[in-house]
C-alpha angles and dihedrals in degrees: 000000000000130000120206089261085062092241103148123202134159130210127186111237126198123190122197098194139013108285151159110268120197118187139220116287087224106055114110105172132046106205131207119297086355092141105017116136090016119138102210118129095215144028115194108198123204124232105250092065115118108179142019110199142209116322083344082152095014106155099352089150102195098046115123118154134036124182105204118190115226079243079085107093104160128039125179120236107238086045097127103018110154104036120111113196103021128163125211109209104198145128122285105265099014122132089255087047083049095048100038083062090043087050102045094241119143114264131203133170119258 
């Protein structure tokens, strides 16, 4: 992760059963792979992120739900490759409201 200083750090999470997780309010970067494999539900992003890159979320298998603030103005690909069923929570308009439709990922207003 990054924060908006550009300090970078990384972490390993583990996660024992499917949850909620909310995210720093400073990250502003989701780097490549951050969250793959994970077994969370659902990921809250904080405004403030900018990007999600490549396979951030890739086969997380029980993920079902992301919240993505409008802050998030590039989003790889292959971000969520790997997750059936998935719902994108964004603003109408947004470029995650925009890729969910390119991706064929359900989309509802925040």
């Amino acid at each position: 992760a990054t924060a908006a200083n550009g300090v970078s750090d990384s972490c390993t999470l583990t996660v024992k059963t499917p949850l909620r997780a909310v995210l720093p309010k400073d990250l502003v970067t989701i780097e490549a792979e951050a969250f793959a494999g994970t077994s969370a539900a659902c990921y809250v992003l904080p405004d403030g992120v900018t990007d999600i890159g490549s396979r951030a979320f890739g086969d997380c298998a029980n993920l079902v739900r992301i919240e993505i603030p409008a802050s998030v103005t590039g989003i790889a690909d292959n971000a969520f490759e790997g997750c059936s069923g998935l719902i994108i929570i964004a603003p109408e308009g947004s470029t995650a409201h925009e890729f969910a439709v390119d991706h064929e990922i359900i989309w509802m207003a925040e």
